[in-house]
TIDRENMI-238207 format. One record per residue (C-alpha): y, x, z; residue in three letters. Coordinates in steps of 0.05 Angstrom, whole numbers, padded with zeros to 5 digits, always signed. Example, Ala and Ser with C-alpha at 12.3 -4.5 7.8 and 13.67 -1.06 7.14 Angstrom:
-00090+00246+00156ALA -00021+00273+00143SER 
END
This chain:
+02577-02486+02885UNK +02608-02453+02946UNK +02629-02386+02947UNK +02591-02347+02998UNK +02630-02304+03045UNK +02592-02259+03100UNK +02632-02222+03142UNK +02588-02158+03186UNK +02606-02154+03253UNK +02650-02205+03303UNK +02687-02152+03352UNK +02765-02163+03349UNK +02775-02146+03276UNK +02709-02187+03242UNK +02707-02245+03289UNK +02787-02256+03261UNK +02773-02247+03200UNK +02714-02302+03203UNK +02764-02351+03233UNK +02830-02336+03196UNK +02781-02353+03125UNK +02751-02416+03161UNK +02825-02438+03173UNK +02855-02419+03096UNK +02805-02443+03058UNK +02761-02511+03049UNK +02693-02523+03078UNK +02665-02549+03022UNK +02692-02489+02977UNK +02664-02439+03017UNK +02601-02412+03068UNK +02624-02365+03115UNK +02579-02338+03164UNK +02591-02277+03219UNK +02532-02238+03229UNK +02522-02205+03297UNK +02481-02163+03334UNK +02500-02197+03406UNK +02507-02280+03422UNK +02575-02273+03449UNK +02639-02233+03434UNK +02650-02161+03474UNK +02719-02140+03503UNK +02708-02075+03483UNK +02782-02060+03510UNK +02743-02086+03575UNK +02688-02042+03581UNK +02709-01997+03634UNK +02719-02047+03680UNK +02651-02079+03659UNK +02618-02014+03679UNK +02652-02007+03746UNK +02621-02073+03766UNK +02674-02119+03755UNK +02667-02193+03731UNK +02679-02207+03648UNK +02685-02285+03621UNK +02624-02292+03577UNK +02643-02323+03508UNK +02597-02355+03467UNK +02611-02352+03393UNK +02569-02416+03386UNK +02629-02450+03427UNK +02679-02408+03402UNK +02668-02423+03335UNK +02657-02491+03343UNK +02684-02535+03298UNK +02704-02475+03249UNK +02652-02476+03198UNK +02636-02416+03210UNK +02565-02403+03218UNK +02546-02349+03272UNK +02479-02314+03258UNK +02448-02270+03303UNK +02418-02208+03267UNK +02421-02137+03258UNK +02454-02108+03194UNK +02391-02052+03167UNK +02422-02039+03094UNK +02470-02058+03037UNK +02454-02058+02966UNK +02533-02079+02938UNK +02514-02075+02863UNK +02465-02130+02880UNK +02510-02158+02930UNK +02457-02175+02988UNK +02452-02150+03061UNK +02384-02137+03090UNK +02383-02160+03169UNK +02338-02167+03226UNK +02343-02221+03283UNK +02313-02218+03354UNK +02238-02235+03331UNK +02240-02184+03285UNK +02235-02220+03220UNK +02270-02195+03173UNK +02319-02230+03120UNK +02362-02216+03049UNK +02422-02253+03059UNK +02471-02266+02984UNK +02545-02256+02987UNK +02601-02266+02937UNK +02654-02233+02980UNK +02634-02183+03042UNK +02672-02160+03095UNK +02645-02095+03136UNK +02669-02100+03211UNK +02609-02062+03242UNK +02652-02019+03280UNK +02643-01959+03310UNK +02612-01931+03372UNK +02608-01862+03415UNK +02612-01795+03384UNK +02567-01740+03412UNK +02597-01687+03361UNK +02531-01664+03372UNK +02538-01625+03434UNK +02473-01619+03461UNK +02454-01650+03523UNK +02510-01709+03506UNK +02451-01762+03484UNK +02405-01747+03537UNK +02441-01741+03598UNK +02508-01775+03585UNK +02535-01842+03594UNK +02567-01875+03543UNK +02626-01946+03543UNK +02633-01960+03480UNK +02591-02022+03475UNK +02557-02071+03523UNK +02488-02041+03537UNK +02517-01972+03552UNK +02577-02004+03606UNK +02510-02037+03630UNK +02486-01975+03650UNK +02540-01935+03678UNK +02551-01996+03720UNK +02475-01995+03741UNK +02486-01915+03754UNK +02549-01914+03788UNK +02518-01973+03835UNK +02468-01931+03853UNK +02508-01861+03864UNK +02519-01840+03938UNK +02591-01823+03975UNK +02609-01754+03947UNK +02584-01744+03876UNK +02615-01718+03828UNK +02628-01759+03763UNK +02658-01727+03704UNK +02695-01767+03649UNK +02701-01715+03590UNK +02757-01738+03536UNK +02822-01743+03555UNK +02845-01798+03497UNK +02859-01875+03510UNK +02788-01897+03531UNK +02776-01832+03578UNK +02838-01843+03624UNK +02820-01915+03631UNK +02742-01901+03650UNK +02775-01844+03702UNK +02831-01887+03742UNK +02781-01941+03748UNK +02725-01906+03769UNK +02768-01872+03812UNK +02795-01933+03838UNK +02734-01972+03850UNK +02699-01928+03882UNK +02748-01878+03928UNK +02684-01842+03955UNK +02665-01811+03896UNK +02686-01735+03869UNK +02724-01759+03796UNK +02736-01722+03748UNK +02769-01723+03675UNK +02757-01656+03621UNK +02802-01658+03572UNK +02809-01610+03508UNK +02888-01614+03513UNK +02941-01623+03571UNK +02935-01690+03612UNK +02969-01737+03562UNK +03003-01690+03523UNK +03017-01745+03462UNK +03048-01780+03515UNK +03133-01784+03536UNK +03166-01738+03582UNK +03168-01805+03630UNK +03092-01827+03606UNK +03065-01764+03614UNK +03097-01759+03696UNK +03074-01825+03712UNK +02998-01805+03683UNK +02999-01741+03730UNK +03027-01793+03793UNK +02964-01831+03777UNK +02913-01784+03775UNK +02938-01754+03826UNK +02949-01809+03871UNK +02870-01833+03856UNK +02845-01754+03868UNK +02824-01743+03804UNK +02810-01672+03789UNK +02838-01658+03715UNK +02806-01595+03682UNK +02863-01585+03625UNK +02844-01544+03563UNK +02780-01552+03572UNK +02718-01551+03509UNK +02652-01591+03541UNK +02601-01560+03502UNK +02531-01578+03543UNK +02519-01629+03580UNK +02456-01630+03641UNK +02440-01681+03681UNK +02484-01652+03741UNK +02536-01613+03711UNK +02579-01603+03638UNK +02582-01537+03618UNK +02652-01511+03580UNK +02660-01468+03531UNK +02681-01415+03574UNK +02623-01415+03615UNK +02650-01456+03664UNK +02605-01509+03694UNK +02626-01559+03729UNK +02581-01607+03769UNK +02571-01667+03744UNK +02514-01726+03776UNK +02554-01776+03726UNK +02578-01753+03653UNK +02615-01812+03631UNK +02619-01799+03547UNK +02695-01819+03516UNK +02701-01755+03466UNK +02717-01807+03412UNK +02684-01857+03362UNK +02640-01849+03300UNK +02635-01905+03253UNK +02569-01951+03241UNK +02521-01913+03199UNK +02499-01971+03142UNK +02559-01963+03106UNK +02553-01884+03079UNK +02488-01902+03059UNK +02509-01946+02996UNK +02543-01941+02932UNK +02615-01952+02967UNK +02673-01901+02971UNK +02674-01872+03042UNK +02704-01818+03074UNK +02655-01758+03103UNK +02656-01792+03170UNK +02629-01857+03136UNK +02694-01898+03137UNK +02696-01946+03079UNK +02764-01926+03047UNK +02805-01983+03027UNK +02871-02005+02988UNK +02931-02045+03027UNK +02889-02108+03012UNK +02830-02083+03059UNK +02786-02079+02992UNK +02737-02028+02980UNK +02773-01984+02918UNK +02695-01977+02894UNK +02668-02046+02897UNK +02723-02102+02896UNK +02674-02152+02924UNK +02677-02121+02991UNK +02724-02115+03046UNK +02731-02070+03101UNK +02765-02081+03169UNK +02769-02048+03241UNK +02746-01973+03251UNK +02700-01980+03192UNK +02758-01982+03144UNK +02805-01920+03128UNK +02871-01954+03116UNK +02943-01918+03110UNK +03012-01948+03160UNK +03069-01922+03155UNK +03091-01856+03121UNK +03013-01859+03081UNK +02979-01838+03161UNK +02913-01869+03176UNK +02905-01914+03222UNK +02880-01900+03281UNK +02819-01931+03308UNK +02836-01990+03357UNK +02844-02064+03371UNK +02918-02056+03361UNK +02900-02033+03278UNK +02844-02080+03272UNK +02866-02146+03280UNK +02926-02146+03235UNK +02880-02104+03182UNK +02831-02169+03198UNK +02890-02217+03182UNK +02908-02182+03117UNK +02838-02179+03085UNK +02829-02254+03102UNK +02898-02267+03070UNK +02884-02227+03010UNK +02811-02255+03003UNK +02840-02330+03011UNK +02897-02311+02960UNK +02857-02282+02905UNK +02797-02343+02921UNK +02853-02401+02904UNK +02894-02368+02858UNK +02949-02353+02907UNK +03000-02299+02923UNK +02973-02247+02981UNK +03026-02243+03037UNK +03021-02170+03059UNK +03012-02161+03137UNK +03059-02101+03171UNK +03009-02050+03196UNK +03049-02010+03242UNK +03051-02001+03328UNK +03091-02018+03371UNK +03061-01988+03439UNK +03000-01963+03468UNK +02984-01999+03523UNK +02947-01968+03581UNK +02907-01989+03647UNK +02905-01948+03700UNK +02860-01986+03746UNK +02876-02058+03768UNK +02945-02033+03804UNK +02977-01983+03758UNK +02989-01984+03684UNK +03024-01938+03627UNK +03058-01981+03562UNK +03087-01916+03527UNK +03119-01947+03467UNK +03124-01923+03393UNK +03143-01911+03327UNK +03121-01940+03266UNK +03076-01892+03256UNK +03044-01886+03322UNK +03094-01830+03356UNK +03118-01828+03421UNK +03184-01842+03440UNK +03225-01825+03505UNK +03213-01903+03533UNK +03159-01924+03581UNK +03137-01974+03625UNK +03097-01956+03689UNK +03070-01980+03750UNK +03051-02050+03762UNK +03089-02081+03712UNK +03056-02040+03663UNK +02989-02059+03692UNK +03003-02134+03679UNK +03037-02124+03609UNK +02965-02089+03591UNK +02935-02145+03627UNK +02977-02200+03579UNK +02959-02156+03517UNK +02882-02162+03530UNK +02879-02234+03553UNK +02918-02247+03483UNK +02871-02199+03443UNK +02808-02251+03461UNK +02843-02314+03463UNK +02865-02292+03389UNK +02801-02286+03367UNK +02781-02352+03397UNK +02848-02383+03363UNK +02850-02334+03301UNK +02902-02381+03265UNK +02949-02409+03324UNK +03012-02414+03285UNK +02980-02422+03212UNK +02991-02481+03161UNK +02932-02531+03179UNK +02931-02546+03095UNK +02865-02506+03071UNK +02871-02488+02995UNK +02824-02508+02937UNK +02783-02445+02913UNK +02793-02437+02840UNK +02730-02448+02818UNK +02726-02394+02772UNK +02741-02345+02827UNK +02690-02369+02868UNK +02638-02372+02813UNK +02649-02297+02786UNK +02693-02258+02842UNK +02687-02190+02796UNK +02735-02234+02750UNK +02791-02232+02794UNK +02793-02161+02811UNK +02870-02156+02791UNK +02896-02207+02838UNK +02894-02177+02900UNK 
END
C-alpha cells in the first residue's frame, strides 16, 4: 500500500519539495503528485520582465518531471478538510474531484496585497503571478510616449518593476511611491547606487509617501496629494492563499500556516507547510521573510524531514538563514547588498553590471533547481517503514 503524498502548489518552494521526495524515497513506496493551477512552472522572480514584454523559457512540468514519479495534475485547490485528510480540487473542465493524502504539503503561495485601499482592485495592475504580468504587458504595449506610470511599494519587487519599466520603455513618465526613504533597509553603498539608478533611468521617487486611493489616472496619498497615474503598477506586498485559514490548522491572522523547524503544521502533524504559506523562525527566532531565497531551503527541509520520519530515518536539519538580497535593476544594472544571518544589512555591496549578472546566475539557478531538485543527493531511495506509511499519525514524535 503506498503512502500517498500530495504536495499544493509547484512555484519554487512546492515544485522542490515534489522532486527532493521523488528522489529520497521509492516509487513503489510512495504516490506523489503536485497539484497545480498552471501546466508549466512560473519565474515569479521573472515577472517584471515578463510584463515589460520580454521573452521567458516555457517549462513544462510534464517534461520537467519526467522520469520523477511524480505525477503533475492540473487543478485548482477549493478546500481542505485535514481531520479527514482530503483536498477538494477543480481542473480546467470544471469537474470537480476529492483527492486522499497521507502526508500534505501546502505551497499555494501567496499573491498581491491590496490592504484594501480602495480603488487598488479595480484600477491597478498587479505582477505577482502570470495572468496579471500578462496584463501590464498588454497595457504598457498599448500606452503612448509620455504617460505616467506609477509603481507604488518601494520593497524588492517594486524597484525591480520601476528600473525595468523604466528601462524598456525611456518614453514613458516612471514613477515609484514608496512609504519609507528609497531603500532605506539598504547599505550606505546599496542605498547610493539605488539613487544612481533611479536617477540615471528618470524615475521620479515620491519618498514618505501613504497611497491611499487609487483611479484609473492618478494615486491619491494620504496627504491629499495626487499624483497622475495612466498605469498603477501594484507591489505593496503579498498576502497568502486564502484555503488555508479556512480549516482546522494553526495559522497566523494573515493566514500563514505556522510551522515547527521540521516545516510541520504544530496543529495537524500530517501536513506540511512551505514557501510564503508557512510562518517559519531563522535566526535569532525572526520570521522569515517571504521569498524564493526562504522557500526553497524550507522546501528541502520538509522533504528531508517527511522522507526521515517515512523510513525511519534521522532528519538532517537545513540552515535557514541569508546570505544576500539580490537585486535587478533592469538588464544593465543590478544591486547584491549582502547580509546577516538574520536578513540585516551590512556595509558590503555589489553594483553595476556585475551585480546585474550575479542576479542573473542566482535566477537561472533558482529554475534549473527546481528542474534538478536533488543535483548532488545520494541516488539510494530508502524503504518506507511500512508502518509509517500505513498510519502517519503514529509517527508524530520523529520528526
Amino acid at each position: 500500500m503506498q503512502h500517498r503524498i500530495i504536495v499544493l502548489g509547484a512555484g519554487y518552494a512546492g515544485a522542490t519539495a515534489a522532486g527532493r521526495l521523488a528522489k529520497r524515497l521509492r516509487r513503489e513506496d510512495v504516490a506523489i503528485t503536485l497539484v497545480n493551477a498552471e501546466p508549466d512552472f512560473v519565474e515569479r522572480v521573472r515577472m517584471h520582465q515578463l510584463a515589460t514584454g520580454q521573452h521567458l523559457r516555457p517549462r513544462p512540468f510534464g517534461e520537467m518531471l519526467a522520469g520523477t514519479g511524480v505525477e503533475p495534475k492540473l487543478a485548482e485547490v477549493t478546500g481542505i478538510d485535514v481531520d479527514r485528510r482530503t483536498v477538494a480540487v477543480t481542473d480546467a473542465a470544471g469537474a470537480r474531484q476529492e483527492l486522499a493524502y497521507d502526508t500534505l504539503v501546502y505551497a499555494l503561495g501567496s499573491g498581491w496585497n491590496t490592504h484594501g485601499v480602495p480603488g487598488t482592485a479595480e484600477h491597478a495592475h498587479d505582477i505577482s503571478g502570470r495572468p496579471g504580468a500578462l496584463r501590464l504587458r498588454e497595457r504598457l504595449a498599448r500606452l503612448e510616449s509620455g504617460r505616467p506610470v506609477v509603481v507604488v511599494g518601494g520593497g524588492l519587487t517594486g524597484l525591480e518593476a520601476a528600473t525595468e519599466i523604466a528601462e524598456t520603455r525611456p518614453d514613458l513618465d516612471v514613477a515609484l511611491a514608496a512609504r519609507g526613504t528609497l531603500g532605506d533597509w539598504l547599505s550606505p553603498k546599496g542605498r547610493l547606487h539605488l539613487r544612481r539608478v533611479a536617477d540615471g533611468l528618470g524615475i521620479t521617487v515620491h519618498e514618505n509617501t501613504d497611497v491611499t486611493g487609487v483611479g484609473t489616472d492618478h494615486v491619491t496619498t494620504a496627504d491629499g496629494t495626487s499624483i497622475p497615474a495612466e498605469v498603477t503598477v501594484w507591489t505593496a506586498g503579498f498576502a497568502v492563499h486564502p484555503v488555508a485559514q479556512a480549516t482546522a490548522l494553526e495559522v497566523t491572522g494573515t493566514g500563514r500556516i505556522v510551522v515547527d523547524g521540521a516545516m510541520r503544521s504544530v496543529s495537524h502533524p500530517d501536513v506540511y507547510a512551505v514557501g510564503d504559506a508557512a510562518l517559519a523562525t531563522g535566526p535569532g527566532d525572526k520570521p522569515l521573510r517571504m521569498s524564493c531565497a526562504s522557500g526553497i531551503p524550507m522546501a528541502w527541509q520538509a522533504a528531508d524531514s517527511i522522507a526521515a520520519r517515512l523510513t525511519g530515518t534521522k532528519p538532517p536539519r537545513t540552515p535557514l538563514r541569508y546570505f544576500n538580497q539580490c537585486i535587478s535593476l533592469g538588464r544593465k544594472e543590478g544591486l547584491i547588498q549582502y547580509v546577516t544571518a538574520d536578513d540585516r544589512a551590512v556595509r558590503a555591496a555589489l553594483t553595476g553590471r556585475l551585480a546585474a549578472l550575479y542576479k542573473e546566475l542566482v535566477c537561472k539557478g533558482a529554475a534549473w533547481g527546481v528542474a534538478n531538485p536533488t543535483f548532488g543527493m545520494p541516488t539510494r531511495r530508502r524503504p518506507v517503514v511500512r508502518g509509517n506509511a500505513q498510519e502517519p499519525s503514529a509517527v508524530n514524535a520523529e520528526a
